[in-house]
C-alpha positions as CSV (number, residue, x, y, z in Angstrom):
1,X,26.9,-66.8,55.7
2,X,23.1,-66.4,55.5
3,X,21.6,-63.7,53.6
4,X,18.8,-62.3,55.1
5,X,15.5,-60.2,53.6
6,X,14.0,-59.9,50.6
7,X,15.2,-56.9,48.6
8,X,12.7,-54.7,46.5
9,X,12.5,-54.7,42.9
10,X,14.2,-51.5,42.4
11,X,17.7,-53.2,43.9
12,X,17.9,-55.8,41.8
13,X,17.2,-53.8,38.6
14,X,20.0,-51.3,40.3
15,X,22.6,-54.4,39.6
16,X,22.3,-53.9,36.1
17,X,23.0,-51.5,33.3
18,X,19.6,-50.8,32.6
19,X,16.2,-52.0,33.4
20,X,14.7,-55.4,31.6
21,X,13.0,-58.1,31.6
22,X,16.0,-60.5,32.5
23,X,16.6,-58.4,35.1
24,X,13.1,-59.0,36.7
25,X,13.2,-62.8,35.9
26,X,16.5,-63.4,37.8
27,X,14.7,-60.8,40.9
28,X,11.9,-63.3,40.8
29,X,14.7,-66.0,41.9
30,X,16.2,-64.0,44.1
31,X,13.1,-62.6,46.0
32,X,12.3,-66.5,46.4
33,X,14.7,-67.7,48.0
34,X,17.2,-65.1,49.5
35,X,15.4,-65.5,52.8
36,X,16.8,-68.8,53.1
37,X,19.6,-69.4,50.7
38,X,23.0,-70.0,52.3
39,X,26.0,-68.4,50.2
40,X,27.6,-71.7,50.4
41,X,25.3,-73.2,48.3
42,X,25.6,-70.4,45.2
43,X,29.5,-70.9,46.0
44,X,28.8,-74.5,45.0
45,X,26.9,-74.1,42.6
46,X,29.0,-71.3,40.5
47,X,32.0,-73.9,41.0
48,X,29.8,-76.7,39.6
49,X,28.8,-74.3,37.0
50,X,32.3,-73.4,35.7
51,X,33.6,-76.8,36.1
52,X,30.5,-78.8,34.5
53,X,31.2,-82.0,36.5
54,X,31.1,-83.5,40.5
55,X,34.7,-84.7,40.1
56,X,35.8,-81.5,38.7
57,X,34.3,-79.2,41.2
58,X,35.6,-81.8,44.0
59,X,38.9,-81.1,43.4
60,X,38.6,-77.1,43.1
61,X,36.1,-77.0,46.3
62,X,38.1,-79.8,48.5
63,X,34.6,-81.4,49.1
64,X,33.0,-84.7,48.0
65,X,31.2,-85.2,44.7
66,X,27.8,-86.9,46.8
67,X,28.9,-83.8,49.3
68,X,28.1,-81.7,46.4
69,X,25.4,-83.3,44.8
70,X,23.3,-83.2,47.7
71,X,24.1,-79.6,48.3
72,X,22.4,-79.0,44.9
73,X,19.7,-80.9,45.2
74,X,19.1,-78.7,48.0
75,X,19.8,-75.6,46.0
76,X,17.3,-76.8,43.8
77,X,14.3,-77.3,45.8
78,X,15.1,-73.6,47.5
79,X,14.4,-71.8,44.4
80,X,11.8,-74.4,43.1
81,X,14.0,-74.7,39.8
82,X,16.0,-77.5,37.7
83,X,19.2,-75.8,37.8
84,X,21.4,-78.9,35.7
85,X,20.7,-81.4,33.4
86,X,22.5,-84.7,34.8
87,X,24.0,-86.7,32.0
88,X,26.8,-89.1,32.1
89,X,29.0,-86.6,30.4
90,X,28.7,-84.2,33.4
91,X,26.5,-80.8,34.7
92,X,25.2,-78.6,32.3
93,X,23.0,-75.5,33.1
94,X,19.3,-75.4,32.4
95,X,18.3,-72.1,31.3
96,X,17.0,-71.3,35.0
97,X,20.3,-72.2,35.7
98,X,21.9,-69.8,33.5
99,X,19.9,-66.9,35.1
100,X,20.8,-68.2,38.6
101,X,24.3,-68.0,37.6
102,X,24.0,-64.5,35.8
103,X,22.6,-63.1,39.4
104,X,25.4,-64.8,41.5
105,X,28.3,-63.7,39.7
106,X,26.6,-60.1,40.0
107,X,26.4,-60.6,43.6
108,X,29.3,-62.5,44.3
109,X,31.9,-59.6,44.7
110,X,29.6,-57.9,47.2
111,X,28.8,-60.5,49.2
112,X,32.1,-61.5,49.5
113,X,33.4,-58.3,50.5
114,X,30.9,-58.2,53.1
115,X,31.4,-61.5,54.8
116,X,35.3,-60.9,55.0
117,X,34.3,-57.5,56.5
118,X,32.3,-59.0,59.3
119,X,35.1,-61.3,59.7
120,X,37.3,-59.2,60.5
121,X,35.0,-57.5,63.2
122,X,35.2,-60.2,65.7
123,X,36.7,-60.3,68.6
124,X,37.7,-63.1,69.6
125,X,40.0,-65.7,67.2
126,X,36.8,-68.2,66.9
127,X,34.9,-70.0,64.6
128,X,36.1,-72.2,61.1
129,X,39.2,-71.1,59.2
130,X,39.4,-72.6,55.5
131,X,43.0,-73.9,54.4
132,X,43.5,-74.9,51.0
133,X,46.7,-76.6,50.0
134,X,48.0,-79.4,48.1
135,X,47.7,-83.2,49.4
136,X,51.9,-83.5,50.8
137,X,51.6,-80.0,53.0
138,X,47.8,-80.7,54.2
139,X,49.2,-83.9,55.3
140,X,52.0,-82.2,56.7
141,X,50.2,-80.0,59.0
142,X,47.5,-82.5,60.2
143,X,50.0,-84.5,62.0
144,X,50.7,-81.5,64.0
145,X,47.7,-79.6,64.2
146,X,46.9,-81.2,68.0
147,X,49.7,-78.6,69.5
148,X,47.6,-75.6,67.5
149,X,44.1,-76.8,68.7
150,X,45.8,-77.0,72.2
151,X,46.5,-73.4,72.0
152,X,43.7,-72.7,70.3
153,X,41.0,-75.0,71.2
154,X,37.8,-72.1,69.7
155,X,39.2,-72.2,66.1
156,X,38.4,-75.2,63.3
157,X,40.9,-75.4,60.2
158,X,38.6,-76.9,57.3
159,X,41.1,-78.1,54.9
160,X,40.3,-78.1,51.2
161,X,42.7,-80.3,49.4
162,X,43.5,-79.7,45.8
163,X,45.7,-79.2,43.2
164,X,43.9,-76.5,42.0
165,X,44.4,-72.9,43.1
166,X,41.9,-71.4,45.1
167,X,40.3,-68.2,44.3
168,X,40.4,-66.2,47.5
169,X,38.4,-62.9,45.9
170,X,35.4,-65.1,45.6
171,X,35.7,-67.3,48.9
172,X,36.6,-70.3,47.7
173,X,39.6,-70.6,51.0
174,X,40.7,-68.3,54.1
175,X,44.6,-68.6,53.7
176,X,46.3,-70.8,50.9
177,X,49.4,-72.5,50.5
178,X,50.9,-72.4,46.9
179,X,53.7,-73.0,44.3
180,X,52.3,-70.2,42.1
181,X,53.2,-66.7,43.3
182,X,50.2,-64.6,42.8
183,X,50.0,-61.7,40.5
184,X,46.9,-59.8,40.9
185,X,43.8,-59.6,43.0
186,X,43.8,-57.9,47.0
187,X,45.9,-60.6,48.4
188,X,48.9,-60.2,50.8
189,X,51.5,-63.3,50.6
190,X,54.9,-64.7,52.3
191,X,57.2,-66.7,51.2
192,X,57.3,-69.9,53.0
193,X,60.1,-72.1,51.6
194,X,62.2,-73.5,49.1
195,X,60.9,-76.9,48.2
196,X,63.2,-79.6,47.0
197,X,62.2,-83.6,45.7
198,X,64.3,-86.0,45.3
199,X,64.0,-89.5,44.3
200,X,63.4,-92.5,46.7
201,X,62.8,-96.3,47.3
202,X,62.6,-98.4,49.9
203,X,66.1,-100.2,51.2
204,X,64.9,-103.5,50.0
205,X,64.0,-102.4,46.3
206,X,67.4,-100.4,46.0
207,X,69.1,-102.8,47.6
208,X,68.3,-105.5,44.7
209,X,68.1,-102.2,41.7
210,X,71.6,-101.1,42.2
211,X,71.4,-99.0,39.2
212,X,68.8,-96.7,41.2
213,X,71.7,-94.8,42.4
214,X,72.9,-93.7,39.1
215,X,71.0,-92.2,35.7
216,X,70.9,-95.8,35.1
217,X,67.8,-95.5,37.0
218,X,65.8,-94.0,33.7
219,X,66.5,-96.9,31.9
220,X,66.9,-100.4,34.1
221,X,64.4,-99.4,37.3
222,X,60.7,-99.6,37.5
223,X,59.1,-96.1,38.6
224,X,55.9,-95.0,39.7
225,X,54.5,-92.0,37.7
226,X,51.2,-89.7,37.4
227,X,48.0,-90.7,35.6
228,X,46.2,-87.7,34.0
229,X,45.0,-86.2,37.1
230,X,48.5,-85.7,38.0
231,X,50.5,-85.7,35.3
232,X,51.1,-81.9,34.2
233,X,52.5,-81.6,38.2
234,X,56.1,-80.1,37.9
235,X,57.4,-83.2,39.5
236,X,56.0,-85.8,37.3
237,X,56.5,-83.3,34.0
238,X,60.5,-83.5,35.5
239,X,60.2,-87.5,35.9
240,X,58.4,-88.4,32.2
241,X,61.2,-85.9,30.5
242,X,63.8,-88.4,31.4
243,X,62.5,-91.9,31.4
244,X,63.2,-94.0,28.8
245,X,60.5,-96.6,29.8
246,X,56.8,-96.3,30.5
247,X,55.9,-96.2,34.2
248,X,54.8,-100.0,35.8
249,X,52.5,-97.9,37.8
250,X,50.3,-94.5,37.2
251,X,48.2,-93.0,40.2
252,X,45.4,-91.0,39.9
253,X,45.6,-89.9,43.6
254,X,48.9,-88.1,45.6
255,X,48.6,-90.7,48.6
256,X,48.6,-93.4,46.5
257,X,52.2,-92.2,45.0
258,X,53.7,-92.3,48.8
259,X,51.7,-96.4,49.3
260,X,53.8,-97.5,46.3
261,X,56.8,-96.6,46.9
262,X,56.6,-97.9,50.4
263,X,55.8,-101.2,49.1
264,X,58.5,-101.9,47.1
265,X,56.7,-101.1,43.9
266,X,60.0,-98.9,42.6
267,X,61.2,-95.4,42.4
268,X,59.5,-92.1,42.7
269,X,59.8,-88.1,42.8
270,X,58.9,-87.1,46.7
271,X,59.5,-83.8,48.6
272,X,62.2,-84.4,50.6
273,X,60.3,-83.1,53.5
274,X,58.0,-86.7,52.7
275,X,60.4,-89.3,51.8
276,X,63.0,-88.4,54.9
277,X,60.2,-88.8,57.0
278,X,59.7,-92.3,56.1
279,X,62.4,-94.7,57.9
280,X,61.7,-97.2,55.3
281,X,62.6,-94.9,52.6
282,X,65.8,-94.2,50.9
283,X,66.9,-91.1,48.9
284,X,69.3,-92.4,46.1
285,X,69.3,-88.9,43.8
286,X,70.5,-85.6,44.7
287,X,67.5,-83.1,45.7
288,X,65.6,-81.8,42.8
289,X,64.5,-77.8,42.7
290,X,61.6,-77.4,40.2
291,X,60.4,-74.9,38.3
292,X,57.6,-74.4,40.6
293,X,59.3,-74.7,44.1
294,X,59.0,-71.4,46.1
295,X,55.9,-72.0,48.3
296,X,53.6,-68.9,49.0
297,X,51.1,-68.3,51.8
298,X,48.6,-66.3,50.4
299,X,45.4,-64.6,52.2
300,X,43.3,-61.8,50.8
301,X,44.3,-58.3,52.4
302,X,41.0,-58.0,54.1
303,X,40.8,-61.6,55.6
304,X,44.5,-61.2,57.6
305,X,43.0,-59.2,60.2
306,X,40.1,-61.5,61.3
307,X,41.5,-62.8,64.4
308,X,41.1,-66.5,63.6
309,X,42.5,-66.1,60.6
310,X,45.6,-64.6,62.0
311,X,46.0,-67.0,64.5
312,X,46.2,-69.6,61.7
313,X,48.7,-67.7,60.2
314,X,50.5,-66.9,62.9
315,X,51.4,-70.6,63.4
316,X,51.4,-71.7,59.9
317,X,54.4,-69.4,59.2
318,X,57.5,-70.9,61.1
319,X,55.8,-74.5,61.3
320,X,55.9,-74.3,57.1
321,X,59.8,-72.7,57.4
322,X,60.7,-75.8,59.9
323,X,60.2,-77.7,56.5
């Protein structure tokens, strides 16, 4: 969304409490660059902000740290400004940053209210719809998204893959797909499914670890757990509560869970939905319901009636209950 014009003084001071001096410095960096500032960029940057590092605010955006990083450079020279101090340790905010960020989250309610409005005045179900969703359902629906492009060959899905939840109020994602059930904000969910894990390895691996299909497994079989990044998921909290031996392998990365275990590397915790999927794969445990298991779809109320959006839904819905 680009925002267009250059308001007057007496708006900006309007956005705060009271007139002041802080007020006119941050309408001084808005006059300067709300002509050609795109709301993208301020998402970024408030992201970046909050999150004080690239890697941080990769995995709450779904884009990529030198994706970002160039966005701010750009940011940057828009408003003529150092917004960050750049240090090993991460982003921290100049104090033109901290202004920058005072007028954004001012405007950010607005502005989002508005785009979601204009949304939902189009006519036809067109343009980029923004999914954001863990790495096991993202890959999920990819594999089938040619029969929903097929049928709907004027709308984009931009995924944004993360562990992190998405804050719909302030634009972060369209629709998202969740194990949290919402509990306040404008947002309208369903409930999609049930989700079970169980634990697999290949034929090969169980076939010489006989033990893998008793609670022998904990002790005498080599597993495959989460590094930090992953760690406090619900299905590697389940797994590290009951082994008795440290992990021979830790990933960082979700993908990189489903590559060991189909090499033979030893046991893991996989949906079901995952590991049945792979003919190499064998489930040796009963299935697993977590703590987090129901899955929510989850748009804000005024997003479900922009017709792209609903036509995402629309097919989401029984594809995710085929599960």
């Amino acid at each position: 969304m680009m925002i267009v014009g250059r308001p007057g003084l007496h708006a900006w001071f309007f956005i705060f409490e009271k007139p002041c001096i802080e007020a006119f410095r941050l309408w001084r960096y808005a006059g300067c660059m709300m002509s050609t500032i795109n709301w993208d960029h301020l998402r970024i940057f408030r992201t970046l902000a909050d999150a004080g590092s690239l890697l941080s605010a990769s995995e709450d955006l779904g884009i990529s740290p030198p994706t970002i990083s160039r966005q701010m450079a750009r940011l940057e020279q828009t408003v003529n400004a150092r917004l960050f101090d750049r240090s090993p340790k991460g982003y921290s905010l100049t104090n033109e940053g901290e202004g920058l960020r005072e007028l954004v989250e001012k405007l950010d309610e607005p502005i989002q209210a508005i785009e979601r409005f204009t949304r939902t005045l189009d006519v036809q179900a067109a343009g980029t719809v923004r999914l954001a969703t863990g790495f096991w359902f993202s890959r999920f629906i990819m594999e089938r998204l040619p029969s929903f492009y097929a049928e709907h060959p004027d709308i984009d899905i931009s995924f944004i893959t993360s562990h992190a939840l998405s804050d719909l109020s302030r634009g972060d994602a369209d629709i998202s797909i969740r194990n949290t059930r919402p509990t306040s904000g404008d947002l309208v969910l369903r409930k999609l499914l049930d989700a079970s894990f169980a634990v697999y390895g290949t034929a090969d691996y169980t076939a010489h670890n006989p033990d893998a299909y008793s609670e022998q497994r904990f002790v005498k079989c080599d597993w495959i757990g989460g590094a930090e990044a992953l760690e406090n998921l619900a299905s590697f909290r389940w797994l590290h509560a009951r082994l008795e031996i440290p992990p021979v392998l830790k990933c960082s990365q979700t993908f990189q869970l489903l590559d060991a275990v189909k090499s033979g590397v030893g046991l893991a915790v996989l949906p079901m939905f995952v590991g049945d999927a792979e003919e190499n794969l064998i489930c040796v445990s009963e299935p697993i319901y977590l703590e987090q298991s129901e899955i929510w779809l989850v748009v804000h109320e005024d997003m479900r009636r922009a017709p792209a959006v609903r036509a995402v839904i629309d097919w989401l819905v029984p594809l995710m209950r085929s599960i």
